[in-house]
Each structure stands twice: as structure tokens, then as C-alpha cells.
N, CA, C and O atoms as a printed pandas DataFrame, in Angstrom:
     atom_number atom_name residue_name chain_id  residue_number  x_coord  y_coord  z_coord
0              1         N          UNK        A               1  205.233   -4.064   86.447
1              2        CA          UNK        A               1  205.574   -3.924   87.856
2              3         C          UNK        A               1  204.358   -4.328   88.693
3              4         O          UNK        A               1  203.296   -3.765   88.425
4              5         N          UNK        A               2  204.385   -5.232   89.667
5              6        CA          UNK        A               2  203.122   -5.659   90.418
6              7         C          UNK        A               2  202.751   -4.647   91.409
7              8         O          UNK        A               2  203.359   -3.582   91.301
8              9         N          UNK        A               3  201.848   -4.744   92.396
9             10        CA          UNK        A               3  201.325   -4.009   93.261
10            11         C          UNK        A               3  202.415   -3.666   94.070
11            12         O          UNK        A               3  203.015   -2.591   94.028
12            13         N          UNK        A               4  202.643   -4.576   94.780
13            14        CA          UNK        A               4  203.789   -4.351   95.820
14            15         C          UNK        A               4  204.873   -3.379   95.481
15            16         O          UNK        A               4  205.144   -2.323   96.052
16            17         N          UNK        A               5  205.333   -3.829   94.640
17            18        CA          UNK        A               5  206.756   -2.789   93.614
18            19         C          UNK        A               5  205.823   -1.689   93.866
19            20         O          UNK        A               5  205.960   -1.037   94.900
20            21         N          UNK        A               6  205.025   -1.451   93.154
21            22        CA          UNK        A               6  204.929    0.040   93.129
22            23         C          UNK        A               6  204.319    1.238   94.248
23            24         O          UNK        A               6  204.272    2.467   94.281
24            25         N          UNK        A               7  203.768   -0.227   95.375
25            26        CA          UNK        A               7  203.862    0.491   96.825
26            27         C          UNK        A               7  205.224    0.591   97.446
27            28         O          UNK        A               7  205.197    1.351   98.413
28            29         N          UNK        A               8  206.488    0.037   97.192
29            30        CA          UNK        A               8  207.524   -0.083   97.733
30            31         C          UNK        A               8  208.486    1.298   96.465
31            32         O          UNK        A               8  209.657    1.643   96.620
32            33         N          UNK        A               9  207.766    1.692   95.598
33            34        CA          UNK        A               9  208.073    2.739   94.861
34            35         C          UNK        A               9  207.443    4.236   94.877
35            36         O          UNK        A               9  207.778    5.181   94.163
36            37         N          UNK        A              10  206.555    4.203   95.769
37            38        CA          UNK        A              10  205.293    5.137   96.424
38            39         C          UNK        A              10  204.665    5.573   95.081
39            40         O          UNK        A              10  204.759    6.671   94.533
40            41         N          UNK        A              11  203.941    4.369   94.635
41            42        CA          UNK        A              11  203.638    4.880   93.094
42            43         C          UNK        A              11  202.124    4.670   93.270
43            44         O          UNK        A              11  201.130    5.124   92.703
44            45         N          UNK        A              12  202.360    3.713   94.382
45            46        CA          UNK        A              12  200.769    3.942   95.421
46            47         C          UNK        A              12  200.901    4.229   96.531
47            48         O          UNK        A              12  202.035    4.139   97.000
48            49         N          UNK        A              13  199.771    4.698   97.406
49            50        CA          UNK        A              13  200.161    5.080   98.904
50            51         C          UNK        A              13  199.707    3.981  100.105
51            52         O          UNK        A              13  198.611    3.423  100.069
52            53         N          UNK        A              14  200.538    3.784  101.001
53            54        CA          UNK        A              14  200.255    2.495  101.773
54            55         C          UNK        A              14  200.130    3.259  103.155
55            56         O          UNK        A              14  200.507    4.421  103.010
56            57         N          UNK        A              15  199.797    3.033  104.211
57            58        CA          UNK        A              15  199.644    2.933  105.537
58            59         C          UNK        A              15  201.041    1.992  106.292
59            60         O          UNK        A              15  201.065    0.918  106.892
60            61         N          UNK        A              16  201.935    2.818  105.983
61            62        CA          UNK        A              16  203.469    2.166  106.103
62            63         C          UNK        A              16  203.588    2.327  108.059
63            64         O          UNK        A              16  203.621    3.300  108.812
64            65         N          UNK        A              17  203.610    1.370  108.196
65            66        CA          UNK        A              17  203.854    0.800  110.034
66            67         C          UNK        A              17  205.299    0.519  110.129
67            68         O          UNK        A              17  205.893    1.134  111.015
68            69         N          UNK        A              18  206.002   -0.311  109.368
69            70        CA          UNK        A              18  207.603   -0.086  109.468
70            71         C          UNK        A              18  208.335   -0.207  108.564
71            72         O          UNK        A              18  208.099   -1.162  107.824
72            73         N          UNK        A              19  209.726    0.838  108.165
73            74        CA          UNK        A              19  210.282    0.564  107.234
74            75         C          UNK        A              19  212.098    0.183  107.370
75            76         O          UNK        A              19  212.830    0.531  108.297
76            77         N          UNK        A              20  212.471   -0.589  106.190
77            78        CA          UNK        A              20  213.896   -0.810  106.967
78            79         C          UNK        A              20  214.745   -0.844  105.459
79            80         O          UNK        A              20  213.984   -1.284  104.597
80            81         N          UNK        A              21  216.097   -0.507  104.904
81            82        CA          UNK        A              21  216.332   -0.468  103.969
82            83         C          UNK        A              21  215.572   -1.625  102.985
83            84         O          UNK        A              21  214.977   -1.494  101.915
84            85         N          UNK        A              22  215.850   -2.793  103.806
85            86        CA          UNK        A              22  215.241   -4.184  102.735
86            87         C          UNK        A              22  213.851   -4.302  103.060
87            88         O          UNK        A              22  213.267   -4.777  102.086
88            89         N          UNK        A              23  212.994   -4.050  104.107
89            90        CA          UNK        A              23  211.503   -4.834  104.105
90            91         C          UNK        A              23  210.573   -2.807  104.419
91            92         O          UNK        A              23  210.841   -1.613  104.561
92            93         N          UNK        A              24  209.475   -3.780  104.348
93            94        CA          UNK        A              24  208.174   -2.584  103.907
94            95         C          UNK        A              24  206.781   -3.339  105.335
95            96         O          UNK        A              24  206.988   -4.469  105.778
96            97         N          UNK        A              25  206.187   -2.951  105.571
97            98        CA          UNK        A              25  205.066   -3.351  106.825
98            99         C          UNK        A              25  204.395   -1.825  106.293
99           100         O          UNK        A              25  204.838   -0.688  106.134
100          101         N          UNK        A              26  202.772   -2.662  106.083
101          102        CA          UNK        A              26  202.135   -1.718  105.633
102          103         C          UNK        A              26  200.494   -2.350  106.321
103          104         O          UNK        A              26  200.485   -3.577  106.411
104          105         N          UNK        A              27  199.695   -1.921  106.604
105          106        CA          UNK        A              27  198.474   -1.977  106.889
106          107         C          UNK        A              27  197.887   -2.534  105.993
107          108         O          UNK        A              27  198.105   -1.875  104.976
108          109         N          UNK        A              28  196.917   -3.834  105.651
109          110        CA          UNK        A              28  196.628   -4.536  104.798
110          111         C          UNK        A              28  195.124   -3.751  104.439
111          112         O          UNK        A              28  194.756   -3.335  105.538
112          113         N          UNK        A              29  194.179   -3.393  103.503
113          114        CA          UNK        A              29  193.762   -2.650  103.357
114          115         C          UNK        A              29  191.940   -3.276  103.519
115          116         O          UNK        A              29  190.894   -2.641  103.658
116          117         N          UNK        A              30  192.176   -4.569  103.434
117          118        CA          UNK        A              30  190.727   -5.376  104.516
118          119         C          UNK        A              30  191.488   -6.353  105.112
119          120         O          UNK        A              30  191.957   -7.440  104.775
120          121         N          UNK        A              31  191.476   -5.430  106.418
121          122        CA          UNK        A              31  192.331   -6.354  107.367
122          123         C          UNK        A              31  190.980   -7.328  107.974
123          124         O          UNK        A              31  189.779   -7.092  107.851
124          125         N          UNK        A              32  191.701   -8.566  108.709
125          126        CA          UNK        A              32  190.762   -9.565  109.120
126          127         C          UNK        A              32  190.795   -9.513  110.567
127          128         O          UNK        A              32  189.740  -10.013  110.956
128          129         N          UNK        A              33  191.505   -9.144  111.553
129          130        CA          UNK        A              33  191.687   -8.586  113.061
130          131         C          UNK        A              33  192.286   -6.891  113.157
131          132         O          UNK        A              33  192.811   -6.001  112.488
132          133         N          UNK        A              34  191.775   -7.218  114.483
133          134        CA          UNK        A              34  192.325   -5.334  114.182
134          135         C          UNK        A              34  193.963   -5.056  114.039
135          136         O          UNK        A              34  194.253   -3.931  113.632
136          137         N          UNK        A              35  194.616   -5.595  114.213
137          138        CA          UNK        A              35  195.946   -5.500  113.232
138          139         C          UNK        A              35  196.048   -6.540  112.567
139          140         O          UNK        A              35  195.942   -7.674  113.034
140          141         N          UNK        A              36  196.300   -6.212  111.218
141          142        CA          UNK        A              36  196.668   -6.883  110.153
142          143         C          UNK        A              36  197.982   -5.820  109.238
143          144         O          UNK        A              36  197.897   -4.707  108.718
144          145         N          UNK        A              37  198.981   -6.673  109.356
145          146        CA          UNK        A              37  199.421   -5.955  108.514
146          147         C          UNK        A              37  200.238   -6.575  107.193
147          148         O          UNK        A              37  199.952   -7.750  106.960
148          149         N          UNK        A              38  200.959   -6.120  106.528
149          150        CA          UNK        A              38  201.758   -6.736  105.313
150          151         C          UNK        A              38  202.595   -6.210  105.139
151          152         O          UNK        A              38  202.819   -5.032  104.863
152          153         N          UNK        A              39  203.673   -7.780  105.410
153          154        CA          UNK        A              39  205.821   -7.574  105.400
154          155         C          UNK        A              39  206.494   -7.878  103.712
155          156         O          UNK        A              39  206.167   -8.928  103.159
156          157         N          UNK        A              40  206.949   -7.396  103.359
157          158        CA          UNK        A              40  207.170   -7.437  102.155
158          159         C          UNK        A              40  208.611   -7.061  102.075
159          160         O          UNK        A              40  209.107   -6.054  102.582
160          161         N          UNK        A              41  209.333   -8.128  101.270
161          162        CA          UNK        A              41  210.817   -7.397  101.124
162          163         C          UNK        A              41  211.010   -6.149  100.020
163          164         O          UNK        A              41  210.203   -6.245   99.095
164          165         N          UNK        A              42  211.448   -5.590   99.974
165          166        CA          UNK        A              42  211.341   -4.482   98.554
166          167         C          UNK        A              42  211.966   -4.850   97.343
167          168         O          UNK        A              42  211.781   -4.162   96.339
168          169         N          UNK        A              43  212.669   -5.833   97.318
169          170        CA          UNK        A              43  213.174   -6.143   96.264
170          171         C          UNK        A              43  212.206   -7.617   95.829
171          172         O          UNK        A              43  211.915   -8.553   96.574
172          173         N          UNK        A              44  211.826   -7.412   94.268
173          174        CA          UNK        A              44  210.657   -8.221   94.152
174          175         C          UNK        A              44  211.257   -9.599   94.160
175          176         O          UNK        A              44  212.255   -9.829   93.478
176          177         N          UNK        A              45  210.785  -10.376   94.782
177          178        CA          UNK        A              45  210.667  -12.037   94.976
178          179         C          UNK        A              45  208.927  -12.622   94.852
179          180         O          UNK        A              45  207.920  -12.388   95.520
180          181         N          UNK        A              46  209.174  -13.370   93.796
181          182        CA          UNK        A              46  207.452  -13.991   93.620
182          183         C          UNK        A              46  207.132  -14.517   94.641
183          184         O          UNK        A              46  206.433  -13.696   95.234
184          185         N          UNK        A              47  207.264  -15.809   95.477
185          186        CA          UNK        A              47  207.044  -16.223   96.438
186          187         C          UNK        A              47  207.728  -16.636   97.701
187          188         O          UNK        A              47  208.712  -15.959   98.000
188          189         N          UNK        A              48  207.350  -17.766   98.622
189          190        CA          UNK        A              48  208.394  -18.040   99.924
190          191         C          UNK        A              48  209.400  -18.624   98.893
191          192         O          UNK        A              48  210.554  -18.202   98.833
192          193         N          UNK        A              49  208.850  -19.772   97.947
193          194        CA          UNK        A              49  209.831  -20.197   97.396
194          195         C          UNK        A              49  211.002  -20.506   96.851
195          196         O          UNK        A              49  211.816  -21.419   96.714
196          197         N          UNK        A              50  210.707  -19.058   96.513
197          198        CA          UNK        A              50  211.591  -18.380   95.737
198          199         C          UNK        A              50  212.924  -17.625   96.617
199          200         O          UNK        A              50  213.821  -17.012   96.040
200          201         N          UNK        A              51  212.869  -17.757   97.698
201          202        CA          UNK        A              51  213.361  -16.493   99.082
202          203         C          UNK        A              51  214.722  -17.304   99.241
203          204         O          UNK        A              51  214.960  -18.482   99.507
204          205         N          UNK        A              52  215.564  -16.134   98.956
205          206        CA          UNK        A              52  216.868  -17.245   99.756
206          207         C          UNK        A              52  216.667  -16.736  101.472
207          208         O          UNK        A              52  216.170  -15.922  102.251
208          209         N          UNK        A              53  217.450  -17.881  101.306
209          210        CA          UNK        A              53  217.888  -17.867  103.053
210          211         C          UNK        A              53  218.030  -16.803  104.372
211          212         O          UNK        A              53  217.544  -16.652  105.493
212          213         N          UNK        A              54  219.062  -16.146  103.440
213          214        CA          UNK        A              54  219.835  -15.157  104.364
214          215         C          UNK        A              54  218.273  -14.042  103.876
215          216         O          UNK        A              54  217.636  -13.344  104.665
216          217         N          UNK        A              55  218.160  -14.111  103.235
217          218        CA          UNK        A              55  217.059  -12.424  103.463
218          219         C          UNK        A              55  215.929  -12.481  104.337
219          220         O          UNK        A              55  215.261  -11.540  104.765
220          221         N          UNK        A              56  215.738  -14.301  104.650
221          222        CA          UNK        A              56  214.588  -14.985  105.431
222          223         C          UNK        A              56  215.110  -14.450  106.407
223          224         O          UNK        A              56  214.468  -13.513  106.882
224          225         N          UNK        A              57  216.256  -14.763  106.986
225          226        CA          UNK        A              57  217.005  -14.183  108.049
226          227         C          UNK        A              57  216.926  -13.249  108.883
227          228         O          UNK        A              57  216.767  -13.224  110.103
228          229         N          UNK        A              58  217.101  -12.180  107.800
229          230        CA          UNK        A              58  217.205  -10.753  107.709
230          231         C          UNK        A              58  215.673  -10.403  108.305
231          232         O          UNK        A              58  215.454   -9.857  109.387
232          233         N          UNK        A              59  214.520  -10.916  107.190
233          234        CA          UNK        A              59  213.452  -10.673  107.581
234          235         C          UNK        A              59  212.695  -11.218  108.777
235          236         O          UNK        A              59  211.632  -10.657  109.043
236          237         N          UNK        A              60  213.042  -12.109  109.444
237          238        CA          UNK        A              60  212.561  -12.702  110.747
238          239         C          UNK        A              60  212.648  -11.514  111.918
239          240         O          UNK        A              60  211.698  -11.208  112.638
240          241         N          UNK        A              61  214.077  -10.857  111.972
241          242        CA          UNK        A              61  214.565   -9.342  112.620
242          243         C          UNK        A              61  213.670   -8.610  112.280
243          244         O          UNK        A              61  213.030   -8.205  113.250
244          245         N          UNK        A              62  213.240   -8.159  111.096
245          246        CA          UNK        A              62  212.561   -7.139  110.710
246          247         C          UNK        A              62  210.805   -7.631  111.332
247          248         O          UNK        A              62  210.221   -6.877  112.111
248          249         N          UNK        A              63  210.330   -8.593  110.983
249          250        CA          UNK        A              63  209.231   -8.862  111.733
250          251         C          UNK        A              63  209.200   -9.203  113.085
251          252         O          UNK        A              63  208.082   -9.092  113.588
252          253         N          UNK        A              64  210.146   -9.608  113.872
253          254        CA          UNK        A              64  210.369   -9.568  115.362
254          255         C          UNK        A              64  210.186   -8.157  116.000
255          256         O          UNK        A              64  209.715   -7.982  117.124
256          257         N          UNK        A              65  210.511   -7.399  115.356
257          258        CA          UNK        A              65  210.751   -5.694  115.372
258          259         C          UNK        A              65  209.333   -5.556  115.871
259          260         O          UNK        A              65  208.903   -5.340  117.004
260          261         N          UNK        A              66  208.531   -5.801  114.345
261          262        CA          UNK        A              66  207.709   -4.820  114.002
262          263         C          UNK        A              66  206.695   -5.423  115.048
263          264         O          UNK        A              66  206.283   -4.549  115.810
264          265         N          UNK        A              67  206.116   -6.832  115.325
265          266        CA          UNK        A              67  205.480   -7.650  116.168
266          267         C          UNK        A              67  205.630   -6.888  117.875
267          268         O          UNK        A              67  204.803   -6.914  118.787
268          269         N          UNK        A              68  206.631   -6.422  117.844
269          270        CA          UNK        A              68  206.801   -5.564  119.705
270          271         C          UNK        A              68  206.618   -4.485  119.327
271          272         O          UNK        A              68  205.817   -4.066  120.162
272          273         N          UNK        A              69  206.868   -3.343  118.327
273          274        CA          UNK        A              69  206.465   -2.335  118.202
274          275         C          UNK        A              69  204.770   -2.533  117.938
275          276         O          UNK        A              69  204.051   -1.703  118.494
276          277         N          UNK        A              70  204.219   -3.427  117.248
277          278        CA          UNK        A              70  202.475   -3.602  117.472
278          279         C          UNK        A              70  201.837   -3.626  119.100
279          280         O          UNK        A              70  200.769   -3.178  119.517
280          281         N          UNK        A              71  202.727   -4.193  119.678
281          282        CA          UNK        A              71  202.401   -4.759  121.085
282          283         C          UNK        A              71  201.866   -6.481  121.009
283          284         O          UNK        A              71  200.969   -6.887  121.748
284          285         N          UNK        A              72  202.228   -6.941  120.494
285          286        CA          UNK        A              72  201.859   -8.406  119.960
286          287         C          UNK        A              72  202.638   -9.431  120.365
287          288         O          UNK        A              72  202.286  -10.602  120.508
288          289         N          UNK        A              73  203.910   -8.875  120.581
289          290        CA          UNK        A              73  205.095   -9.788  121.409
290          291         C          UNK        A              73  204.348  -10.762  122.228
291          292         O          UNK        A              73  204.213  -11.898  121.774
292          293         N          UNK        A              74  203.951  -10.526  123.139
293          294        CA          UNK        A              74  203.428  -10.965  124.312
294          295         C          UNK        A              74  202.568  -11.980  124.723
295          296         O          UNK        A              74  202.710  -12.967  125.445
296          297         N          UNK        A              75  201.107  -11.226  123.730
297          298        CA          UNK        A              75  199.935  -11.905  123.277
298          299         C          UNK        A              75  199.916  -13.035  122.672
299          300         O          UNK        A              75  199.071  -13.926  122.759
300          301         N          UNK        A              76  201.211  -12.976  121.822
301          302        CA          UNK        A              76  200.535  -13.349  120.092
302          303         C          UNK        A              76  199.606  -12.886  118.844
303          304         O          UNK        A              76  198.725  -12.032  118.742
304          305         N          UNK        A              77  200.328  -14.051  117.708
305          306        CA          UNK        A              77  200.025  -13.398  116.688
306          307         C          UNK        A              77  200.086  -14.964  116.043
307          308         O          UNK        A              77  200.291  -16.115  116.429
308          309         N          UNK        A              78  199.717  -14.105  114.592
309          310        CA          UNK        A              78  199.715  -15.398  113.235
310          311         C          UNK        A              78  200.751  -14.699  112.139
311          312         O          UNK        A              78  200.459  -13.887  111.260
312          313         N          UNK        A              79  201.804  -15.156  112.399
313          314        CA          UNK        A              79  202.283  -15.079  110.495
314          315         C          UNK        A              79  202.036  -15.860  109.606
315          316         O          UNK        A              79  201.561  -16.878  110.110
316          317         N          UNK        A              80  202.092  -15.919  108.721
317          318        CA          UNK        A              80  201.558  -16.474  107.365
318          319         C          UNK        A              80  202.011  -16.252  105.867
319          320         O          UNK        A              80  202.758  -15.324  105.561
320          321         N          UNK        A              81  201.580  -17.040  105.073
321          322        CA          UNK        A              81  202.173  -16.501  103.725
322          323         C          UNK        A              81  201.518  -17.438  102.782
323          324         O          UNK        A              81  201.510  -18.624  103.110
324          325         N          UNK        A              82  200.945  -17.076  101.616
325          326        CA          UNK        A              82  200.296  -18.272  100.403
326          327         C          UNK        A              82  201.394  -18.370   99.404
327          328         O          UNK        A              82  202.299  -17.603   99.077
328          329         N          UNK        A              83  200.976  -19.723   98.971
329          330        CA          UNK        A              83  202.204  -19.556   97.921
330          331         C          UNK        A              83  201.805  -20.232   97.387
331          332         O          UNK        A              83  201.395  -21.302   97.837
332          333         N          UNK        A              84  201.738  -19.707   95.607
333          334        CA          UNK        A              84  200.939  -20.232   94.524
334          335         C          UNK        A              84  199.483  -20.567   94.700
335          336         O          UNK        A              84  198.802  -20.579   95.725
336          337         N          UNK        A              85  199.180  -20.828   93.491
337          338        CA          UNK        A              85  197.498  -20.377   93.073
338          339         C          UNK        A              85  196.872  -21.287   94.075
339          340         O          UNK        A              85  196.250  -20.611   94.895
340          341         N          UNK        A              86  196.792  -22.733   94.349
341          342        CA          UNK        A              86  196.619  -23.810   95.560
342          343         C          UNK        A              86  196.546  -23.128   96.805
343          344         O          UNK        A              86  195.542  -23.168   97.516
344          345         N          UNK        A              87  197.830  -22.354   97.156
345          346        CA          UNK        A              87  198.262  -22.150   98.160
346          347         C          UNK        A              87  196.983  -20.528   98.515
347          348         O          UNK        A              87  196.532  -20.126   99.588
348          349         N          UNK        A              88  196.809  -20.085   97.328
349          350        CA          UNK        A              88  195.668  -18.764   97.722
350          351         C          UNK        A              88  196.554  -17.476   97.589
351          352         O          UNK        A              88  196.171  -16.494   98.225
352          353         N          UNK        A              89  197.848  -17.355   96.735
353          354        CA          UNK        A              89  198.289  -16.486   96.707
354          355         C          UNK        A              89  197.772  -15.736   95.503
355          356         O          UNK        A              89  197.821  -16.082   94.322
356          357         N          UNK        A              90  197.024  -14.119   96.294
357          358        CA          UNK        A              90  196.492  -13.527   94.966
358          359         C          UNK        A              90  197.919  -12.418   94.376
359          360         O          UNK        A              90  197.926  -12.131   93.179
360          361         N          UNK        A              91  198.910  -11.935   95.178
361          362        CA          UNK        A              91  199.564  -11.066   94.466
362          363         C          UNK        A              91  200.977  -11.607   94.657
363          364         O          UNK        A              91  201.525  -11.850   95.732
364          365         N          UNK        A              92  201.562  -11.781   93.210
365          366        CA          UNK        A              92  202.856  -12.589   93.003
366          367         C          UNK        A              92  204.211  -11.742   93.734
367          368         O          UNK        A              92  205.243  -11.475   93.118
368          369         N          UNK        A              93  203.964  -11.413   95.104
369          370        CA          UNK        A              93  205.328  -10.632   95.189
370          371         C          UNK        A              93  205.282  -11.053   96.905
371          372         O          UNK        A              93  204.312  -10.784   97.613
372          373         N          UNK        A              94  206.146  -11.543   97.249
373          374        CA          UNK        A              94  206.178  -12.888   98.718
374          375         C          UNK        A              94  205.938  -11.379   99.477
375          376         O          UNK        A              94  206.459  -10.282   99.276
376          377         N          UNK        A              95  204.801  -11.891  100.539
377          378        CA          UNK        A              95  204.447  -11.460  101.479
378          379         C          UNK        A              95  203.864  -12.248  102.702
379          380         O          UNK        A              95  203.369  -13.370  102.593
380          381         N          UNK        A              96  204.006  -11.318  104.268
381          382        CA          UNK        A              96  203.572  -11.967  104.884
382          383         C          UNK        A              96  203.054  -11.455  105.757
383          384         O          UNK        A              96  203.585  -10.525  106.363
384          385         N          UNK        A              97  201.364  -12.138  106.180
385          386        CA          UNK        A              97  200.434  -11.126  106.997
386          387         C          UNK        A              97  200.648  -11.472  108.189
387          388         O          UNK        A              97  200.910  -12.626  108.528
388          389         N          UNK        A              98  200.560  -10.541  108.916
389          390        CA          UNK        A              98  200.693  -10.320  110.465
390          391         C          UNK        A              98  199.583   -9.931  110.907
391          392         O          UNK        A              98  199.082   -8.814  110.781
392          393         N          UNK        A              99  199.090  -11.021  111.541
393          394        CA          UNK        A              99  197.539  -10.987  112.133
394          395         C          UNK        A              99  197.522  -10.634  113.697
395          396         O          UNK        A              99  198.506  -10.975  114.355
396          397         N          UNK        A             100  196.668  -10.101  114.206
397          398        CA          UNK        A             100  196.505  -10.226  115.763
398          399         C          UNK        A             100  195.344   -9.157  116.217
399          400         O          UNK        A             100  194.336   -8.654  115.722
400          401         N          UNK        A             101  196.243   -9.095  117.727
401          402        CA          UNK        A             101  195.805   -7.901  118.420
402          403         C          UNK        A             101  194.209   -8.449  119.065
403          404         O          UNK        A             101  193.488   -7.616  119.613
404          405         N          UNK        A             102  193.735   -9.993  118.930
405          406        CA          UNK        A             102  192.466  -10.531  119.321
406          407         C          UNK        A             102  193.117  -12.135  119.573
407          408         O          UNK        A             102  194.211  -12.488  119.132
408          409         N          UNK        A             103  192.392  -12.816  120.203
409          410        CA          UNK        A             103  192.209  -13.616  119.744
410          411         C          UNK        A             103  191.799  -14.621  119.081
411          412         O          UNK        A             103  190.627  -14.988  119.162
412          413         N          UNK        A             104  192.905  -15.379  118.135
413          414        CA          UNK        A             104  192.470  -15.604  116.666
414          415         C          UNK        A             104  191.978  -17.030  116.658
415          416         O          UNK        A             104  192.620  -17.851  117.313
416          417         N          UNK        A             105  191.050  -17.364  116.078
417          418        CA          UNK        A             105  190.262  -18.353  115.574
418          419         C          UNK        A             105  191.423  -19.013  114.375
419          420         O          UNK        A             105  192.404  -18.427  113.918
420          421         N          UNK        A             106  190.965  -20.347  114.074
421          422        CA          UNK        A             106  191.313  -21.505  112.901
422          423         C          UNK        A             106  189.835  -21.844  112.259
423          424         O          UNK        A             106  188.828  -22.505  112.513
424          425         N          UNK        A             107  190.275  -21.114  111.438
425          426        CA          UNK        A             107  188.946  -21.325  110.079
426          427         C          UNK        A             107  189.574  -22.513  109.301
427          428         O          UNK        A             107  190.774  -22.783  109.258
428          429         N          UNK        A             108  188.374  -23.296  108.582
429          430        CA          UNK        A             108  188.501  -24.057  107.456
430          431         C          UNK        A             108  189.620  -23.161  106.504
431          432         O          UNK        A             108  189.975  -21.984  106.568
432          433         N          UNK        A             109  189.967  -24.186  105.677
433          434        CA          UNK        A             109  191.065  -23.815  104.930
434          435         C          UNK        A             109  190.998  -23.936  103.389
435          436         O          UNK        A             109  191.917  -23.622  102.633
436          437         N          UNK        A             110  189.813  -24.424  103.023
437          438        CA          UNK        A             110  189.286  -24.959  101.771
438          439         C          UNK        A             110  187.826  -25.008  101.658
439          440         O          UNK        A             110  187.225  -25.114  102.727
440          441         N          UNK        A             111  187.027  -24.944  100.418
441          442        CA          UNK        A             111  185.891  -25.074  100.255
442          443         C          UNK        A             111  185.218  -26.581  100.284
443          444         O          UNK        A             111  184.124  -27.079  100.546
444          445         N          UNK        A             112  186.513  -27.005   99.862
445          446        CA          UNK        A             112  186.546  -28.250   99.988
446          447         C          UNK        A             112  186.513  -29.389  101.142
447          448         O          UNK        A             112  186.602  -30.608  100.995
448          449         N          UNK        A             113  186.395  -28.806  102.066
449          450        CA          UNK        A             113  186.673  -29.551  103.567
450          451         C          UNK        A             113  185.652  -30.668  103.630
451          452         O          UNK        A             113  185.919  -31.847  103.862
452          453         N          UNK        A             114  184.714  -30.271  103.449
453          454        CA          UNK        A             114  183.308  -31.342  103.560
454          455         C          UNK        A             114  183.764  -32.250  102.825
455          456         O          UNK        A             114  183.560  -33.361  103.315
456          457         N          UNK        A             115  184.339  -32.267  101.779
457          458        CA          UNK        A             115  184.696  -33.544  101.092
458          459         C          UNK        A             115  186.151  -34.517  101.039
459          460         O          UNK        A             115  186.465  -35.588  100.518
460          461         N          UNK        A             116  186.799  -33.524  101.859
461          462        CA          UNK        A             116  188.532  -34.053  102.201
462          463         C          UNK        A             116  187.311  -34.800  103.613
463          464         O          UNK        A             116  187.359  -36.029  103.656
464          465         N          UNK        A             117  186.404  -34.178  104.571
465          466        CA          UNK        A             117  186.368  -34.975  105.465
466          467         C          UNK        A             117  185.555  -36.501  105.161
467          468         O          UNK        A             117  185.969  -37.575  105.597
468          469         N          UNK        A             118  184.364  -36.337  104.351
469          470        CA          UNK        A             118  184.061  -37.637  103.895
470          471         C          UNK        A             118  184.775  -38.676  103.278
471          472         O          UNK        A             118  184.271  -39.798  103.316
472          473         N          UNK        A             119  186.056  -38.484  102.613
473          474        CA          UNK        A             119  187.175  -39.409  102.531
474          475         C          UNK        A             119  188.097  -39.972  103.451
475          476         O          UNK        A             119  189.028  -40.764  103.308
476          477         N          UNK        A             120  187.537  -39.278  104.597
477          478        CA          UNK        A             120  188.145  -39.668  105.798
478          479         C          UNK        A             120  188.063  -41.019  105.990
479          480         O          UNK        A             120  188.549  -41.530  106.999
């Protein structure tokens, strides 16, 4: 059972911000702005990839929710999601961080940049 499962099983304890029969919003635990949090459906799916449609759906509601209950509506925010090892995904169970509450900077995206730019 991965991490997620077993926070969505309270087999660990999370800093739960919203819950809804299908998705989980939990406080990411080194957040990178002062809200950060993590949307997770409860039923395990490895990545976006993997996501059908309709639960994308489902979950857009559930993070629209949770984004005005932050107070972020307004401001803005960053959603996001890695997918696969390339992509920087460290835990195999689709999630997606909800950044804000500042305004957010665009960092490099690779270690590699210096050298994607000299092929320029």
C-alpha cells in the first residue's frame, strides 16, 4: 500500500484541509509557499495518466472548492502534477499540489537547463 493509501486509510496522520467521499486535500508536509497543499483521489490511481475522465471531472469541483475555501480564488494559484520518473514524480499515487497564497515565481525545471540552453 503506498503513502497516500494509507493516509487516505488514517494509517498515517495528515493535516486534512478538505474531504469529499472521492478526493483527500491535505497540507503537504515541506510546503514551498505558505499554502501548499495535496489533492489526491482516494481510490489509488498511479498517475495523471492513468485518470479517467469523468473522475478528472469530478476532481476539478473538488479543487475549485477547496482553492475558495483557501482564499486563492481570486489571487491565484499553481496546480500541478509530475508524472513519471522524467516528469519528478516521487510517490506513485496521482496527486496534485496546490501552491499559493504569495506570489509565485517560475524556477528552472531541470538541472539540465544550462545545457538544453547551449543547444539552443
Amino acid at each position: 500500500m503506498c503513502l497516500f493509501c494509507k493516509i487516505v486509510e488514517k494509517e498515517i496522520p495528515a493535516n486534512v484541509e478538505l474531504e469529499s467521499e472521492e478526493f483527500l486535500a491535505f497540507h503537504d508536509i515541506n510546503p514551498i509557499a505558505p499554502i501548499h497543499l495535496l489533492v489526491i483521489p482516494k481510490k489509488h490511481v498511479d498517475s495523471f495518466q492513468e485518470l479517467e475522465a469523468e473522475t478528472m471531472a469530478k476532481m476539478t469541483t473538488f479543487i475549485q472548492e477547496l482553492a475558495k475555501k483557501m482564499g486563492l480564488d481570486k489571487d491565484g494559484y499553481r496546480l500541478l502534477t509530475n508524472i513519471g520518473e522524467n516528469g519528478g514524480q516521487e510517490i506513485k499515487h496521482l496527486h496534485f499540489h496546490l501552491v499559493g497564497g504569495t506570489k509565485l515565481k517560475w524556477v528552472h525545471l531541470s538541472d539540465d537547463m544550462k545545457k538544453v540552453k547551449e543547444a539552443i
